[in-house]
N, C-alpha and C positions, 0 to 999 in steps of 0.2 A: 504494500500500500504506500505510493506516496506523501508526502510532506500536506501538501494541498488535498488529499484525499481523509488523511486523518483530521486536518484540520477544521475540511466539511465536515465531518462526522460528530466533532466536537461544537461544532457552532450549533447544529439540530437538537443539541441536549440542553442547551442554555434557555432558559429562562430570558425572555423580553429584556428584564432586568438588566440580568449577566448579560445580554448581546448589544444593551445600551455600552455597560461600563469598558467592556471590550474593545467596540468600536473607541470609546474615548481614547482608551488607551493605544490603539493601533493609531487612530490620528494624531495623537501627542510627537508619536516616534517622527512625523514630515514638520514640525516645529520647529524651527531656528533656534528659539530661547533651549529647547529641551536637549536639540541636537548639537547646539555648543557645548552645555554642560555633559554631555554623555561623552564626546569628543574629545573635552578637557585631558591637559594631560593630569596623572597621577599626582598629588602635594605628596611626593615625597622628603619634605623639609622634617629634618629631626625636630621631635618636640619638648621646648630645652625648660630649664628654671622656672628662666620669667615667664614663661606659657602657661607651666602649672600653675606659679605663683599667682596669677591671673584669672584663671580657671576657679582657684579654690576662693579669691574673693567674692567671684561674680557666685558663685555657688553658697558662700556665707551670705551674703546679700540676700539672696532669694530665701533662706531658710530665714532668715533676721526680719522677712517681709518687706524690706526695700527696694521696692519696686513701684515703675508705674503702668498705667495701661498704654495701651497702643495709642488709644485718643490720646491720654495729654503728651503725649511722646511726641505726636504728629503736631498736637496745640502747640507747642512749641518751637518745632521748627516754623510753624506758620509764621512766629512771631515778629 
């Protein structure tokens, strides 16, 4: 059985649903925004000190509840 014949076979089993979120996804992959970031090369930069050290503030932060929302995040740069 072919690629495209299995594929048929699988699309007949899908729910409406499932054959919406499918298609989404099949049209995602001819996306520019989607097909740069998949294209990207690898960040293979080691990840050093200050990285963590950074990491674990922004992660005390959030457990500390210092944080704001998306709105006043955006209110802001309006500003």
């Amino acid at each position: 059985m072919t690629a495209k014949e299995k594929l048929r076979e699988r699309v007949e089993g899908l729910s409406e649903q499932e054959a919406s979120e499918a298609l989404r996804l099949l049209d995602l992959g001819s996306d520019a925004a989607t097909a740069a970031f998949r294209d990207a090369p690898v960040d293979d930069e080691p990840w050093s000190a200050a990285d963590e050290a950074a990491a674990a503030k922004g992660r005390a932060d959030i457990a500390a509840g210092r944080t704001v929302s998306l709105e006043q995040a955006i209110a802001v740069l309006e500003e």
